[in-house]
Residue, then its C-alpha position, 0 to 999 in steps of 0.5 A: x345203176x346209179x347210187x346217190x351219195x348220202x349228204x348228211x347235215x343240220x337243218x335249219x331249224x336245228x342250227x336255230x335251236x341251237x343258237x337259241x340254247x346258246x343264248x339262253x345259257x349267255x343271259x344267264x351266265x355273263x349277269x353271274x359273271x359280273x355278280x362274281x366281278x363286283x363281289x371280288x371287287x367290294x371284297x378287295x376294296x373292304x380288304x384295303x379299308x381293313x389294312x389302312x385301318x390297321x395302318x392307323x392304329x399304328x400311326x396312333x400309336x407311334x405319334x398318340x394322336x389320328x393322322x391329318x388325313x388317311x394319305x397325303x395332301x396334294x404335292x407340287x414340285x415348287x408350292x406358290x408358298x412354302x405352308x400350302x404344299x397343297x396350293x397349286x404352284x408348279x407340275x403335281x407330283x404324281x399320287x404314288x410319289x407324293x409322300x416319298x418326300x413330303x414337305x415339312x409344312x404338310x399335313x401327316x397321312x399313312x401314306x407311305x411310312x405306314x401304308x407302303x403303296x399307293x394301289x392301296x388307296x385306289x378302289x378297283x371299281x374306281x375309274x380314275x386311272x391318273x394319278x398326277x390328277x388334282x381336283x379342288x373341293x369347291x366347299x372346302x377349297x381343299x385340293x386333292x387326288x381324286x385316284x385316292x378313293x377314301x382319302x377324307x379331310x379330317x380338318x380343313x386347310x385352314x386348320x391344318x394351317x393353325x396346327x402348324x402354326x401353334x401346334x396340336x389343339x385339342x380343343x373344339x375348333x372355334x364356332x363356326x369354323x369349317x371342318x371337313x369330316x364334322x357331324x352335320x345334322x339329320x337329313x331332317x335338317x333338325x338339330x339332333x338331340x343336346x345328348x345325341x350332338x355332344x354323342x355325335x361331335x365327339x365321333x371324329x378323329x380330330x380328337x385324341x380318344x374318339x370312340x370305337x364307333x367313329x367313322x374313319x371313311x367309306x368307298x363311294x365307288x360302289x353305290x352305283x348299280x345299273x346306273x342308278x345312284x344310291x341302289x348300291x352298298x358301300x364299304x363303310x370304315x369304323x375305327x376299331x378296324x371292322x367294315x360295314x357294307x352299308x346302304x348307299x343312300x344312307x351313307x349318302x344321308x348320314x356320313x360321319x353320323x353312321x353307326x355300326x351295324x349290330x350284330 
């Protein structure tokens, strides 16, 4: 008598089921993975905001006054003229080795006497990896590297020029001169209140003693989620050295008119 070997496997329906938990299990683990990516992301950024807001302090305390800027200018290896070191004139000198031979007439940043990398400057969720990249602000007129996610003009170009030209002025500029970084008005578009503008216009680091609350720079590179603009957090710097994870559209609104968050 002939005896029919037993053949033992799935069915159909049980390699389905199976697919079916897997991918289950998938859509709810790779949206926690990415939560868990961006949350390690923001955290390094608000971690480098933190050691550039150390750096500083200490360039403060070294020279009794705020940098230029947080970084460096823009640097060519031969300028067009010797006083605008950020005027395009020959090959860029790469970001990372902008600063290690900064030419006298340049604006004073951290980077790298009191901020010895450059990494520190660059947002991991930024996407710009070139760091010999310039780009000009086309209201400003100003030059920079766009891999320095919080690099913010604290005076124009042109002011930095005058500073050169006749020393540290601590007088408010003259009416209606450019200054990147200056309180503008509300959202409104309404003039804020005498008391509220004198408040306001003394928040900026071109004065010698700002108070604590003034805004040194924020990371824009997380306002961003899901490919809606705005819907994010970003990373907000004040100068007494904490960080606030604030609203994008807020940030995006107010600015340099950002107030701390109460505790």
């Amino acid at each position: 008598m002939r005896v029919l070997a037993s053949r033992r496997g799935f069915s159909l329906v049980e390699l389905l089921t199976v697919i079916a938990i897997i991918a289950i299990l998938a859509s709810i683990i790779f949206p926690v993975m990415g939560m868990v990516n961006n949350k390690a992301r923001m955290n390094k950024c608000i971690t480098q905001l933190h050691q550039i807001g150390l750096g500083l302090q200490f360039f403060k305390s070294d020279n009794r006054r705020y940098p230029d800027i947080l970084a460096t200018t823009v640097q060519h290896q031969s300028s067009a003229a010797a006083d605008q070191p950020w005027a395009p004139g020959g090959p860029v000198i790469p970001f990372d080795r902008a600063g290690q031979n900064p030419d006298p007439n340049a604006a004073l940043g951290l980077f790298p006497e009191y901020c010895k990398t450059a990494r520190l400057f660059h947002c991991p969720n930024s996407k710009e990896i070139d760091a010999a990249k310039v780009v000009q602000d086309p209201a400003s007129g100003t030059w920079f590297y766009p891999y320095d996610s919080y690099d913010f003009m604290i005076m124009s170009a042109a002011d930095i020029r005058q500073h050169y030209a006749r020393g540290w002025a601590l007088t408010p500029p003259a009416a209606g001169a450019k200054v990147v970084g200056a309180i503008p008005d509300d959202p409104s578009g309404n003039p804020p209140a005498t008391g509220d503008a004198t408040s306001d216009y003394e928040r900026q680091l071109k004065f010698r003693t700002p108070p604590e609350t003034t805004v040194v720079t924020w990371c824009s590179n997380h306002e961003i989620i899901g490919g809606t603009a705005y819907n994010g957090r970003a990373p907000v710097l004040f100068l007494d050295g904490h960080v606030d994870q604030m609203q994008a559209q807020a940030v995006e609104d107010y600015r340099y008119r950002l107030l701390p968050k109460r505790e």
